[in-house]
Biopython code that builds the backbone (N, CA, C, O; Angstrom):
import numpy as np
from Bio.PDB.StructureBuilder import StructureBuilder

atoms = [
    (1, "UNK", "N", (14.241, 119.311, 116.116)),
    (1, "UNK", "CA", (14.389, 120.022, 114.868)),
    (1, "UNK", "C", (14.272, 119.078, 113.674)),
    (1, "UNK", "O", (13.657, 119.400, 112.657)),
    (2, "UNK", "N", (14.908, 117.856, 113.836)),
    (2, "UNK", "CA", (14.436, 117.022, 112.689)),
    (2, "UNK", "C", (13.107, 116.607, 112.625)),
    (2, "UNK", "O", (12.584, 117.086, 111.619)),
    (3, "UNK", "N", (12.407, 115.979, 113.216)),
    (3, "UNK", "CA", (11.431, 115.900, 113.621)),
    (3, "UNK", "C", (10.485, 117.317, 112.689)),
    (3, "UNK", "O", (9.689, 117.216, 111.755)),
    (4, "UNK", "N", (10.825, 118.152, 113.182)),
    (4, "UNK", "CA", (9.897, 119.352, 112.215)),
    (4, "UNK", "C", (10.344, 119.548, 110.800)),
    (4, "UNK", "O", (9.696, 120.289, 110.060)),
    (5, "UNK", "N", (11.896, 118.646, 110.198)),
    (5, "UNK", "CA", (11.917, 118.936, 108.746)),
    (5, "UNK", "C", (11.707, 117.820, 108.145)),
    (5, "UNK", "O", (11.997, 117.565, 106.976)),
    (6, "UNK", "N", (11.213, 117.143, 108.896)),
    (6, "UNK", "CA", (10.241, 115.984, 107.735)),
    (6, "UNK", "C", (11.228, 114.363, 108.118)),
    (6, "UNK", "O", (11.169, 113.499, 107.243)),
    (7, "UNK", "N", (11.961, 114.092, 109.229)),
    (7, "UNK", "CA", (12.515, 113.498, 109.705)),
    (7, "UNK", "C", (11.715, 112.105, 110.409)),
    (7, "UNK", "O", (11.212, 111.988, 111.527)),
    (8, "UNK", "N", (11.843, 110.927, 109.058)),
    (8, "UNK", "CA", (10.860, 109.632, 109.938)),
    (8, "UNK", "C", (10.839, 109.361, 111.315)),
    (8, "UNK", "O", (12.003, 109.113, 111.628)),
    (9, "UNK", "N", (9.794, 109.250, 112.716)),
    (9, "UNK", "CA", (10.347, 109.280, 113.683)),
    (9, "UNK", "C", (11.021, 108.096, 114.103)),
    (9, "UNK", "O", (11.728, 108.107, 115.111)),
    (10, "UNK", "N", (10.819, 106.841, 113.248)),
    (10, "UNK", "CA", (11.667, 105.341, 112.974)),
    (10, "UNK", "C", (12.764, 105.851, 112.751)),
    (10, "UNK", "O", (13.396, 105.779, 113.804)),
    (11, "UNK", "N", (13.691, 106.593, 111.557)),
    (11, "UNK", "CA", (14.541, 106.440, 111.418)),
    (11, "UNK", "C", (15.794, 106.690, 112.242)),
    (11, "UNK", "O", (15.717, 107.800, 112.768)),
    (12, "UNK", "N", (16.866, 106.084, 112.528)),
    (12, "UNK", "CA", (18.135, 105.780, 113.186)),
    (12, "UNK", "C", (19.356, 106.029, 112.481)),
    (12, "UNK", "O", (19.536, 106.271, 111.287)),
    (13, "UNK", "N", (20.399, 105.897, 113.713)),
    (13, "UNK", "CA", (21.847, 105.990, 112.581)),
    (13, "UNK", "C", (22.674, 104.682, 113.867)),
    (13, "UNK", "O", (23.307, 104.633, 114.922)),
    (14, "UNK", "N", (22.098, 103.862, 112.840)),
    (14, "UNK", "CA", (23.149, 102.558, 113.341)),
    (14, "UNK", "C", (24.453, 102.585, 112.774)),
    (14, "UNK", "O", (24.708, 103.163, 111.717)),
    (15, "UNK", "N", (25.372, 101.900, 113.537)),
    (15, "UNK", "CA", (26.685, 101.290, 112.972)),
    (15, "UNK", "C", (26.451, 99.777, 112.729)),
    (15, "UNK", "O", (26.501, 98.970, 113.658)),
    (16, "UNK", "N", (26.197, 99.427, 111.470)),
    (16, "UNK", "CA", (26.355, 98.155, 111.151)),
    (16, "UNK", "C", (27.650, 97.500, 111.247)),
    (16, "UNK", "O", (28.616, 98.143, 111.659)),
    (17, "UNK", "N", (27.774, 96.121, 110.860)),
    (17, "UNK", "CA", (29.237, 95.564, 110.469)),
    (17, "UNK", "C", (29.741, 95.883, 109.871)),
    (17, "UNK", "O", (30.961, 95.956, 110.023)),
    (18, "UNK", "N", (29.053, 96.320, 108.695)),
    (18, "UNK", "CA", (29.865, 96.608, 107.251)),
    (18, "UNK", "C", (30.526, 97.962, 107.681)),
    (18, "UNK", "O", (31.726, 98.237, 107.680)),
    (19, "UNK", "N", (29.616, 98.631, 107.996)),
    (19, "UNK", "CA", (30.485, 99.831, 108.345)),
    (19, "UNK", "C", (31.263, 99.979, 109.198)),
    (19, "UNK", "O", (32.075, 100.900, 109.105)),
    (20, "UNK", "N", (31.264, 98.923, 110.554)),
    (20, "UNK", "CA", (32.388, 98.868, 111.388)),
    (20, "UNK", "C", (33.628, 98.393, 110.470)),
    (20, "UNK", "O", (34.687, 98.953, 110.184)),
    (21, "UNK", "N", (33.295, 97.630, 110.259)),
    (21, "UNK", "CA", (34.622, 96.556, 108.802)),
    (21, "UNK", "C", (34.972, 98.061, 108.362)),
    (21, "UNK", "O", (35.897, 98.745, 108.801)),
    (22, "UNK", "N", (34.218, 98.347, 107.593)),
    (22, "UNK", "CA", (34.712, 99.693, 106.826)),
    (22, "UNK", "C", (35.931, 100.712, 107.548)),
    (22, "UNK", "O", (37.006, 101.000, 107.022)),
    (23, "UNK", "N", (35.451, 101.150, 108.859)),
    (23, "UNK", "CA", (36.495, 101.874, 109.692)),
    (23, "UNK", "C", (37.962, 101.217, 110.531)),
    (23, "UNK", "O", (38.971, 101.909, 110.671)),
    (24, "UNK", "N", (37.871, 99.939, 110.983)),
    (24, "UNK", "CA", (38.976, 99.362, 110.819)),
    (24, "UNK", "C", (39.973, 98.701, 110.421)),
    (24, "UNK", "O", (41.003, 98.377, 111.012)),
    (25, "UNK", "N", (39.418, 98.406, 108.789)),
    (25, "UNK", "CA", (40.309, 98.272, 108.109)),
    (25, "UNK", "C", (40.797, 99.348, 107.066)),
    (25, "UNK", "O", (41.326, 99.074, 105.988)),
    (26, "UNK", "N", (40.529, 100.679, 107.571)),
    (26, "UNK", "CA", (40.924, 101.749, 106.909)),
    (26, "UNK", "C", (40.076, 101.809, 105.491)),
    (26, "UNK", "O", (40.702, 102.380, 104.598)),
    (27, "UNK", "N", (39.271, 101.510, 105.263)),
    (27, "UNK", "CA", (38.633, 101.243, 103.767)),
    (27, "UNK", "C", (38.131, 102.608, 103.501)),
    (27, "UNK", "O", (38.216, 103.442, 104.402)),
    (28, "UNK", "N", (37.499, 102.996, 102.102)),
    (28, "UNK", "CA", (36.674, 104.092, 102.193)),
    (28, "UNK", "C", (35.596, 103.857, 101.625)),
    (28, "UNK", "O", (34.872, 104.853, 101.628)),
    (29, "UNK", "N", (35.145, 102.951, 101.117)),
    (29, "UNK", "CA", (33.655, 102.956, 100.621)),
    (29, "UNK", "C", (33.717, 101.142, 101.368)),
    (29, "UNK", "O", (34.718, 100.444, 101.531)),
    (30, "UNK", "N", (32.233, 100.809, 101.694)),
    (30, "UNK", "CA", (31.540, 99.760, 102.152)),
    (30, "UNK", "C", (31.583, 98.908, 101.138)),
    (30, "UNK", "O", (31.355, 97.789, 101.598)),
    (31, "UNK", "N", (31.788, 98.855, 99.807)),
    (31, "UNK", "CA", (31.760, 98.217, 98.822)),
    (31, "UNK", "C", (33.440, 97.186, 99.185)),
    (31, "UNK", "O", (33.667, 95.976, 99.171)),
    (32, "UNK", "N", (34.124, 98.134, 99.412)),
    (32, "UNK", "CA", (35.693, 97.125, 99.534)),
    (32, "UNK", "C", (35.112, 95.945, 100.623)),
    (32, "UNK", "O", (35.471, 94.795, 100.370)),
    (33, "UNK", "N", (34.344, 96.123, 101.674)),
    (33, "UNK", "CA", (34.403, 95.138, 102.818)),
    (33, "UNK", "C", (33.457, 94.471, 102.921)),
    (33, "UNK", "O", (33.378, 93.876, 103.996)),
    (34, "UNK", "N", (32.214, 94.220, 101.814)),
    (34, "UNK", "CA", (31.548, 93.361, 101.460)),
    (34, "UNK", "C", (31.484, 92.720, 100.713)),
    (34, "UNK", "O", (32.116, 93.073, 99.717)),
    (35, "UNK", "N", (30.781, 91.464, 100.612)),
    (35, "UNK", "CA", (31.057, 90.307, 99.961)),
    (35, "UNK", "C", (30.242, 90.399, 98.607)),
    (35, "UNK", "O", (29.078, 90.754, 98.794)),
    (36, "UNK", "N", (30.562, 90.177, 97.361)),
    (36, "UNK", "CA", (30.049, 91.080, 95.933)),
    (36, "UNK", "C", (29.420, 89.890, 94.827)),
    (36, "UNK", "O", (28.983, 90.236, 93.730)),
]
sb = StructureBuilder()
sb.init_structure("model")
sb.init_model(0)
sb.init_chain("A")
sb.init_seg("    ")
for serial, (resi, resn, name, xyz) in enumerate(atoms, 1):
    if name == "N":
        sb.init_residue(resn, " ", resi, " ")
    sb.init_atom(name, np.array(xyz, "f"), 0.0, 1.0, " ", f" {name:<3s}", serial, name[0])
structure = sb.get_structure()
């Protein structure tokens, strides 16, 4: 179904670091757990 609404067939849904960082240290935006 994505695929038929215009869905890159490359694109993915990784969990990066940042966003792991993000979920165990309770954070809510990716901005708190990267380096600025």
């Amino acid at each position: 179904d994505a695929l038929r609404a215009g869905l890159p067939r490359c694109s993915g849904a990784a969990l990066g670091m940042d966003r792991l960082a993000m979920l165990l240290l309770g954070k809510e935006t990716i901005a708190d757990v990267t380096y600025r």
